[in-house]
Residue frames relative to the residue before (quaternion, step in Angstrom):
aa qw qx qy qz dx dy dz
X 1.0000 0.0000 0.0000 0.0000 0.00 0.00 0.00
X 0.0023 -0.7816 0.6236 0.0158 3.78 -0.60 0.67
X 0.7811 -0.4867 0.2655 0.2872 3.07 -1.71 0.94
X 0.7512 0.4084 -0.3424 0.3894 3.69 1.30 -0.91
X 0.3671 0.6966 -0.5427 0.2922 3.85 1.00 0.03
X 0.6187 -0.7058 0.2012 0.2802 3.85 0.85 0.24
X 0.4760 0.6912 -0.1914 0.5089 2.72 2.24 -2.04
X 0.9331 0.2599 -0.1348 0.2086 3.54 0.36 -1.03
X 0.2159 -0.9365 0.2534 0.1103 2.85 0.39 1.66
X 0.7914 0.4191 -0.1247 0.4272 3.14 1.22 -0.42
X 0.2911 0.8493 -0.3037 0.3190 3.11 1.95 0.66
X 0.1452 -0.7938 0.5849 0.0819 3.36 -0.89 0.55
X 0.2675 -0.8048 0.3773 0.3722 3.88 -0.50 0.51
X 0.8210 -0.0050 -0.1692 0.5453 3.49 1.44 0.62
X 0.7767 -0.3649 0.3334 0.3905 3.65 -0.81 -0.81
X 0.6984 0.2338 -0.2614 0.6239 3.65 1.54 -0.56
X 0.5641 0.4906 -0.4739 0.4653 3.69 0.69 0.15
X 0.6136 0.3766 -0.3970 0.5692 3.89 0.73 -0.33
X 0.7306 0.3755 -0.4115 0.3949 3.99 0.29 -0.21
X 0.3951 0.8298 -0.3547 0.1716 3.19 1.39 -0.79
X 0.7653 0.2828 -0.0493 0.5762 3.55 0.64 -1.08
X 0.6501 0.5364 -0.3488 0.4098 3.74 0.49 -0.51
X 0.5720 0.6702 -0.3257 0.3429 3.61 1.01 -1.56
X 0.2996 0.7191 -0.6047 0.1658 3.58 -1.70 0.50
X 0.6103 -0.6044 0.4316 0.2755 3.12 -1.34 0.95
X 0.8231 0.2124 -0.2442 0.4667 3.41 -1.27 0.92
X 0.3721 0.6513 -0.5980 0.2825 3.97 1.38 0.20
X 0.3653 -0.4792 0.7586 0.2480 3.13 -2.29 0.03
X 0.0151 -0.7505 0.6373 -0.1743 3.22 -0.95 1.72
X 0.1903 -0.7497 0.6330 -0.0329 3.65 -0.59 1.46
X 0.2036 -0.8380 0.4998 -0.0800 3.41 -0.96 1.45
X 0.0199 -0.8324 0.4679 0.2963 3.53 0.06 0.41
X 0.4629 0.5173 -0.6892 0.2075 3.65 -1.56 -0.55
X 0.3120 -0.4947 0.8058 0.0928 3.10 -2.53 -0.10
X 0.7779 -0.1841 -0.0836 0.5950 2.87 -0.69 2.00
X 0.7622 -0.2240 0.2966 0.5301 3.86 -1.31 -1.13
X 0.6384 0.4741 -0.4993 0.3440 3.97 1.16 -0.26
X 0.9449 0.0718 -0.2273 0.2244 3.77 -1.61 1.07
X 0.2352 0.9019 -0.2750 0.2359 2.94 2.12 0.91
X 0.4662 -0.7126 0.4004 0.3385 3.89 -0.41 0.28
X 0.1330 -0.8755 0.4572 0.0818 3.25 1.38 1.16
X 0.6845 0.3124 -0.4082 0.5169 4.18 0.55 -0.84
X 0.4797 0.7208 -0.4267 0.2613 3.88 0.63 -0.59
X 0.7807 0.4239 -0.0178 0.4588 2.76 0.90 -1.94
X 0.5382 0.5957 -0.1155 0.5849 3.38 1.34 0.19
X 0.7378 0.1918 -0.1739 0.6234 3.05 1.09 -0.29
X 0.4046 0.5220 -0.4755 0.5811 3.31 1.40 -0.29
X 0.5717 0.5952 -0.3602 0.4350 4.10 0.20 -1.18
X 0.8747 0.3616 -0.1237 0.2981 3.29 0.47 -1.54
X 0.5355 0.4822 -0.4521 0.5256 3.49 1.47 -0.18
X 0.1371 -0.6674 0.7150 0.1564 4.34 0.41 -0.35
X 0.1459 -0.6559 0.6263 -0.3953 2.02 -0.27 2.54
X 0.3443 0.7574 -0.5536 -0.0367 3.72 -0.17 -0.30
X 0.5702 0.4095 -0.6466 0.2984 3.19 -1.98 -0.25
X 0.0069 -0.8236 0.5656 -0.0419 4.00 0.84 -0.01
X 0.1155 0.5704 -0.8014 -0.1382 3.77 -1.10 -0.10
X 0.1350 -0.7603 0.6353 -0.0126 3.82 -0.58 0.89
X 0.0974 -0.7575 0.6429 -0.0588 3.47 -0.82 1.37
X 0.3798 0.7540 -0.4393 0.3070 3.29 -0.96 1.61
X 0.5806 -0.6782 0.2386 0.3821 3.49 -0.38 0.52
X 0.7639 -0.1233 -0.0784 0.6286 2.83 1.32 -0.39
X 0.5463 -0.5441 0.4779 0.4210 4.17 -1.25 0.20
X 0.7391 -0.3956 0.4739 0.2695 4.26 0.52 0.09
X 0.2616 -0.7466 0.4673 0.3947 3.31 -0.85 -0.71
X 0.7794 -0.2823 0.2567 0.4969 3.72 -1.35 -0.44
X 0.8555 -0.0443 -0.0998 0.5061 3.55 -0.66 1.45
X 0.7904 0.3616 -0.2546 0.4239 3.67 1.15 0.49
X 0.6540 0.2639 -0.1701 0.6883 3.76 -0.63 0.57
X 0.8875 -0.0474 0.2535 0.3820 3.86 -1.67 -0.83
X 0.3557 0.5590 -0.5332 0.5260 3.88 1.51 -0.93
X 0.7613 0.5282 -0.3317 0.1771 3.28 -0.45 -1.90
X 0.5761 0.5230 -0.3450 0.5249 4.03 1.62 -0.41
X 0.5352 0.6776 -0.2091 0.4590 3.34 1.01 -1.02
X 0.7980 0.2317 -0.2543 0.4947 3.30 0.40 -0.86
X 0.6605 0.5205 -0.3101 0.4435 3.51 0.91 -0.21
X 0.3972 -0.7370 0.3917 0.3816 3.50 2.01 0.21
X 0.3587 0.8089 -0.4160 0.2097 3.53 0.65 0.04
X 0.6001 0.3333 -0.1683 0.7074 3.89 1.41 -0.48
X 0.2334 -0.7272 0.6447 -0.0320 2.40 -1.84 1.75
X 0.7797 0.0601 -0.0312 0.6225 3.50 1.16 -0.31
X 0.2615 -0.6844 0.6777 0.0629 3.81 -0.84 0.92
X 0.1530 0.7140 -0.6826 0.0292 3.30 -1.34 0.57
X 0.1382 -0.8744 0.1469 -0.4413 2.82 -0.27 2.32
X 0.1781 -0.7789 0.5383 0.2678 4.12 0.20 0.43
X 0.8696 0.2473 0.0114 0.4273 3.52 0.11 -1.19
X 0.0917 0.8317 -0.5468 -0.0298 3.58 -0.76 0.44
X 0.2510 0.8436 -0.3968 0.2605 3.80 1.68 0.06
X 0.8967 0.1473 -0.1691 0.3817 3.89 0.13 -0.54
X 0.3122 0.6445 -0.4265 0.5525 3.14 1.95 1.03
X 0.2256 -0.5640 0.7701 0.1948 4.09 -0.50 0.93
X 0.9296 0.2595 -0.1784 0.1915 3.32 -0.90 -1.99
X 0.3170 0.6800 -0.4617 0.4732 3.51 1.80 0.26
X 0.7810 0.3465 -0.2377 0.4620 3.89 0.37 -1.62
X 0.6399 0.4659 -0.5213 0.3189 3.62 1.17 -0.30
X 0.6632 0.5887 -0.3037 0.3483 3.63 1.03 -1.10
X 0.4294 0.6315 -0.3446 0.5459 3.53 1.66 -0.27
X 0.8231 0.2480 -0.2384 0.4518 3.27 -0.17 -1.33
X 0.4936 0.4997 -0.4228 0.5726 4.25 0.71 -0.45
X 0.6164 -0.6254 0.4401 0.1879 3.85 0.09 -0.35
X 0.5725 0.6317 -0.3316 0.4041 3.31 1.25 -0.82
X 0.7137 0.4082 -0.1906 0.5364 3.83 1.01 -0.56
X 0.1806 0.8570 -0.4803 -0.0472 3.27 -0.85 0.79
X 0.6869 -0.6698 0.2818 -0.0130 2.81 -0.97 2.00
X 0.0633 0.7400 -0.6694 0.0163 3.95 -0.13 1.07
X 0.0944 0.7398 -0.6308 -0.2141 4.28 -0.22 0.62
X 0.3738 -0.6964 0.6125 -0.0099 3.35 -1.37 0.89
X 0.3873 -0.6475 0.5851 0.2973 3.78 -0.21 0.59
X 0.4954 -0.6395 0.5304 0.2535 3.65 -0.83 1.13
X 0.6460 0.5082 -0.3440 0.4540 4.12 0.48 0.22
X 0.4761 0.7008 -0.1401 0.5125 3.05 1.87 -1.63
X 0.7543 0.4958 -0.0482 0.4277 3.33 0.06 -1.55
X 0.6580 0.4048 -0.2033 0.6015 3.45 1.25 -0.94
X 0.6910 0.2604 -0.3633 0.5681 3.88 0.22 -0.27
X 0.5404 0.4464 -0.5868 0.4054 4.11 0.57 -0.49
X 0.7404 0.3831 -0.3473 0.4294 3.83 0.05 -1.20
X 0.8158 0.1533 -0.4333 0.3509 4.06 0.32 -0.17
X 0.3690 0.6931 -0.5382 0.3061 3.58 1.23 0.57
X 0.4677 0.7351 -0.1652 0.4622 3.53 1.67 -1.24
X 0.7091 0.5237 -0.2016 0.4270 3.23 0.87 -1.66
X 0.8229 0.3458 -0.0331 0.4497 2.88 1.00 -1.35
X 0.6719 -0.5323 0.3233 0.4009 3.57 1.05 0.35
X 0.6534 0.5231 -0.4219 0.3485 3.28 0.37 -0.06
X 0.3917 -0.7678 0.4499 0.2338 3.30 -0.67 0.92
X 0.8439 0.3299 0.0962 0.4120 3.69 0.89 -0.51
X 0.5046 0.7085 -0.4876 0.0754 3.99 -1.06 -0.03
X 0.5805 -0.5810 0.5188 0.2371 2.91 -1.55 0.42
X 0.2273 0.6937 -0.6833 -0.0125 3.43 -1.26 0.91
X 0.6611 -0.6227 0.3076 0.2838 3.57 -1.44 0.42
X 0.4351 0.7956 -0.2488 0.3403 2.74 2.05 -0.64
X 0.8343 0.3413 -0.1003 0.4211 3.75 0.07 0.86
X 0.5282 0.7131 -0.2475 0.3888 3.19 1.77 -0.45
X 0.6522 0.3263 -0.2978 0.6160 3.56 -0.51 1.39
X 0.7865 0.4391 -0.2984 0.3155 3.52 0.70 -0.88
X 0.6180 -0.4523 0.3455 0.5423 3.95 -1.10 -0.62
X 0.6360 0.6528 -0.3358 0.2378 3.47 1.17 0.29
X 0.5911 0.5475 -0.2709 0.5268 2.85 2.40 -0.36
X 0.3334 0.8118 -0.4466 0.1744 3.42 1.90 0.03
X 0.8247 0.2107 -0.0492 0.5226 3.96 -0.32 0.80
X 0.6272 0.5689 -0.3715 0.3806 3.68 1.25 0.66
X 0.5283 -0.5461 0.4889 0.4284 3.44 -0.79 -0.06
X 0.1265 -0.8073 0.5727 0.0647 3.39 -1.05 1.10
X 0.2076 0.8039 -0.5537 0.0636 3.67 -1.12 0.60
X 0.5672 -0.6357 0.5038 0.1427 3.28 -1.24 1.19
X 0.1029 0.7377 -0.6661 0.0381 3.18 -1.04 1.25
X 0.7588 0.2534 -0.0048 0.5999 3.47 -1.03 0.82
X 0.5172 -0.5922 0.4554 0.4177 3.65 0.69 0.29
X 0.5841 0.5212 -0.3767 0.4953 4.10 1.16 0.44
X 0.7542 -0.4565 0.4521 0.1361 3.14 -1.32 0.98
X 0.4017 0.7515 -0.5231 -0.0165 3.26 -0.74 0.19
X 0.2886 -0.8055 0.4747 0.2064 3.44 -1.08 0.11
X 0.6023 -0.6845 0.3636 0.1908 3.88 -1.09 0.70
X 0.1966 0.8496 -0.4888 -0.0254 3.45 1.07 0.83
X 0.6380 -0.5019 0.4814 0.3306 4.00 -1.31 0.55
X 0.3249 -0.3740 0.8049 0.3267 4.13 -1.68 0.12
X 0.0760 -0.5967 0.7747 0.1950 2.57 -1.84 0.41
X 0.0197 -0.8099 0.5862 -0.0092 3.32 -1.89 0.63
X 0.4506 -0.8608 0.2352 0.0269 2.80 -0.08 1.83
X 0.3379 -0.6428 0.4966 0.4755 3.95 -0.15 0.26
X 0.8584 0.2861 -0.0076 0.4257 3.69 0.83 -1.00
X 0.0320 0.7731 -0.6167 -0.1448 4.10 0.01 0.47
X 0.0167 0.6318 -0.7633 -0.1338 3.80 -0.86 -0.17
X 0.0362 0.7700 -0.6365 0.0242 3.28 -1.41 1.42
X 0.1692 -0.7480 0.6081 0.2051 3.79 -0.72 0.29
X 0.1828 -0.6771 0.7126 -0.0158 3.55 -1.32 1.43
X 0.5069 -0.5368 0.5903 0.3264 3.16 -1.84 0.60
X 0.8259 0.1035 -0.0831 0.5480 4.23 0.81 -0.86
X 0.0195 -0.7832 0.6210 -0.0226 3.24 -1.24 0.23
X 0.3965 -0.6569 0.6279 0.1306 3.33 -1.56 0.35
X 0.4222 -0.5525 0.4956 0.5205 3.67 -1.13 -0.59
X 0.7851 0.3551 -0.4139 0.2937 3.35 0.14 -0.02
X 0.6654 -0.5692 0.2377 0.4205 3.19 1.47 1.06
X 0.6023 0.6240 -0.4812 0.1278 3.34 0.52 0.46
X 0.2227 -0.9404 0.2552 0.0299 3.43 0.08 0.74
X 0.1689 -0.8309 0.5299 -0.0165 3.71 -0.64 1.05
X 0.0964 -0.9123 0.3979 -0.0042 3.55 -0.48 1.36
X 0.6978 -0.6385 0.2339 0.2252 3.57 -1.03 0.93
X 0.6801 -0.3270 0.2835 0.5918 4.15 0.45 0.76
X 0.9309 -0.1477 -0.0562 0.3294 3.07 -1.08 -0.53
X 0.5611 0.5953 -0.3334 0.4687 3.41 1.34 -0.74
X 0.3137 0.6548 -0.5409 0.4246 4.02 1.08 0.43
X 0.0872 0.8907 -0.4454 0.0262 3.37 0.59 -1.38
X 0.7065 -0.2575 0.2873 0.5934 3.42 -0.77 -1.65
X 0.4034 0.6963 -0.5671 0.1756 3.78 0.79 0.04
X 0.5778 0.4486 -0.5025 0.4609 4.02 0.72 -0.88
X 0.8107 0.2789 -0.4184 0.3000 3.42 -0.30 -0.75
X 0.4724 0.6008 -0.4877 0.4219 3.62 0.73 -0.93
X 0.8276 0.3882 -0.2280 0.3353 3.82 0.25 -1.12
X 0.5592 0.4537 -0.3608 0.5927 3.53 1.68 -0.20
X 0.5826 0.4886 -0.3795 0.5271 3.80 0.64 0.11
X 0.4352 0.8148 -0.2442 0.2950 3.64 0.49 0.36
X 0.0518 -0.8242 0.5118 0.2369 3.53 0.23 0.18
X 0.7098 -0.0036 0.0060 0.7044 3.42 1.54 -0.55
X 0.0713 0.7988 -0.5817 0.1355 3.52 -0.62 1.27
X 0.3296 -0.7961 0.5034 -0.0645 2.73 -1.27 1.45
X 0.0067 0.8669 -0.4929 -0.0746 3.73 0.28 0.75
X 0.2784 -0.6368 0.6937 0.1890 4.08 -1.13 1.03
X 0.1734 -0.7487 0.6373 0.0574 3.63 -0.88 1.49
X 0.2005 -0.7897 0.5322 0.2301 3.66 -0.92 -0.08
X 0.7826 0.2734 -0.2826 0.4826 2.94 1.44 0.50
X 0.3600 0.8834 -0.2760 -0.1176 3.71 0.78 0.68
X 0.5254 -0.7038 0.4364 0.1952 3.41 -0.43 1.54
X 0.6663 -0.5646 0.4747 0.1087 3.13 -1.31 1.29
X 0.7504 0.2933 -0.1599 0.5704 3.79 0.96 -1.30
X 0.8513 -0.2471 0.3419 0.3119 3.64 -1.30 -0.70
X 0.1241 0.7077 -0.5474 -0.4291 3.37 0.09 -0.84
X 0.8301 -0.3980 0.2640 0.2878 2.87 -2.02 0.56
X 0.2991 -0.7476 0.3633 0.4686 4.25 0.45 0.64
X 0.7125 0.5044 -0.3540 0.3355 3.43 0.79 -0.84
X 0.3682 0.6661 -0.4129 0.5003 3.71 1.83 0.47
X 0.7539 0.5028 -0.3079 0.2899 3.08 0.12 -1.57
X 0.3676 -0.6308 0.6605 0.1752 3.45 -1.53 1.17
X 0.7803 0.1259 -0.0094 0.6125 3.77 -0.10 -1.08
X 0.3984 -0.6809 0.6107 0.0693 3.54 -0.75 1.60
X 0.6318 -0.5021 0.4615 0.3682 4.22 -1.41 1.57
X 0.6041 0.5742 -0.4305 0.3464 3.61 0.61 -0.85
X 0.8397 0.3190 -0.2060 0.3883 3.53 0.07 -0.45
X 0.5065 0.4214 -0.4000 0.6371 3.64 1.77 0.00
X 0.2723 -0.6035 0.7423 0.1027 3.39 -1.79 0.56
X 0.7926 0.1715 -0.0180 0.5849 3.76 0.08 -1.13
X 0.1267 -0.5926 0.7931 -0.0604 3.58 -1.82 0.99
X 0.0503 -0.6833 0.7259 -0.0601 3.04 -1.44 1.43
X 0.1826 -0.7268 0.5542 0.3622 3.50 -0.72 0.19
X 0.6463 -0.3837 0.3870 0.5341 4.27 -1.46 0.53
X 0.0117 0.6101 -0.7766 -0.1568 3.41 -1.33 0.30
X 0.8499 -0.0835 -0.2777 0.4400 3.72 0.11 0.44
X 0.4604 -0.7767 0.4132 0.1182 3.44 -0.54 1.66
X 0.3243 0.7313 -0.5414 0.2586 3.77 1.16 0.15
X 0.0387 -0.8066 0.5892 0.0292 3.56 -0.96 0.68
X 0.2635 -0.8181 0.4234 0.2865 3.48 0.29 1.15
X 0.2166 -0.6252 0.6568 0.3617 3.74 -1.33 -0.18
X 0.6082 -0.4967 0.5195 0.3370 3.63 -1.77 1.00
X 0.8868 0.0553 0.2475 0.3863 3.06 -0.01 -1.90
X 0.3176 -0.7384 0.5692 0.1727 3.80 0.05 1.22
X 0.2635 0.7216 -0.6320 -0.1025 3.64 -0.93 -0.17
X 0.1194 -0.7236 0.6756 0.0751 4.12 -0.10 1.31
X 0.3979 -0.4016 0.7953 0.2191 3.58 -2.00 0.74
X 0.5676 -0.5120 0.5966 0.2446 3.34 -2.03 1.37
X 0.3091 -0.7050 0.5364 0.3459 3.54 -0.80 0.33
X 0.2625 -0.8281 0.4491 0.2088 3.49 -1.03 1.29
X 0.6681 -0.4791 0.3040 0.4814 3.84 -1.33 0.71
X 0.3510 -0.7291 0.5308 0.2521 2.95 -1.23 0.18
């Protein structure tokens, strides 16, 4: 299916033609997956390849060394991460500690309601989730119920890049067990979001299928290389027989 068949309006004929025009120095760019599992692996790649930089990169986590988000990292291309996890990233903790990287951590629950609070318009809320620590450093506090709470921000991203298991052209989109993850919200947080499907179907999908509704995707690419790295291998010794 290609972009000029008419029907598809929201086609793209790959991953650097859908960034092509949007891209720029100093964007906010929300990423979904967890670790290397349901990441926009050609996205992020082509995101790599236009050299883009000043980056603020929203996401659970940066990938690892030369894979997933690493792969921005090494190209120096991110100026500020805002983030839950940063453990199986070396050149992440080196650019952190040297200074050149700067570090927003976000409680991994936190991070999930900022990006679909964003999605959803809300500018704002209170959770307890952080109170006392260096994460409430510089928020509004207030007391609910005799409980603590802090004032955390939506976030809304100039850029989401999400990766689905199906899709449609009009972006609607339906994702694969666990590798769903953070992609719905990452992609409802979006001023313009762009989602790499790996399956995109010709008809509709079924509405009462659909995980992340066309409304919140602008651009559809289909995978042009389907490699899907694993983080962490762990084989059992084979035992005698």
């Amino acid at each position: 299916m290609s972009a000029g068949a008419g029907i598809a309006t929201k086609l793209r004929e790959g991953a650097a033609a859908a960034l092509a025009d949007v891209v720029r120095d100093g964007m906010t760019v929300a990423v979904g997956g967890f670790g290397l599992c349901g990441i926009p692996r050609n996205l992020i790649v082509a995101l790599r390849d236009s050299g883009a930089s000043e980056l603020t990169i929203v996401s659970n986590n940066m990938g690892v060394d030369g894979r997933g988000l690493g792969l921005l990292l090494e190209n120096r291309q991110v100026r500020k991460v805002m983030g839950s996890y940063v453990g199986e990233n070396r050149l992440f903790a080196e650019q952190y500690l040297d200074g050149s990287l700067e570090v927003e951590f976000v409680p991994q629950g936190t991070l999930a309601e900022r990006l679909r609070a964003g999605g959803a318009g809300i500018p704002a809320f209170y959770t307890p989730t952080g109170v006392g620590t260096v994460v409430a450093h510089g928020k509004p506090e207030a007391e609910f119920d005799g409980r603590r709470a802090i004032l955390e921000r939506g976030i809304i991203a100039d850029l989401a890049l999400v990766r689905a298991f199906e899709g449609d052209r009009e972006g609607n989109l339906r994702y694969r067990l666990t590798a769903r993850n953070f992609n719905p919200l990452v992609a409802m947080s979006g001023r313009l979001t762009i989602a790499e499907v790996e399956h995109l179907r010709g008809e509709y999908l079924e509405p009462e299928r659909v995980d992340t509704p066309g409304v919140f995707v602008q651009r559809v690419v289909g995978v042009e290389d389907p490699t899907k790295d694993i983080e962490q291998r762990t084989v059992l010794s084979r035992q005698e027989a």
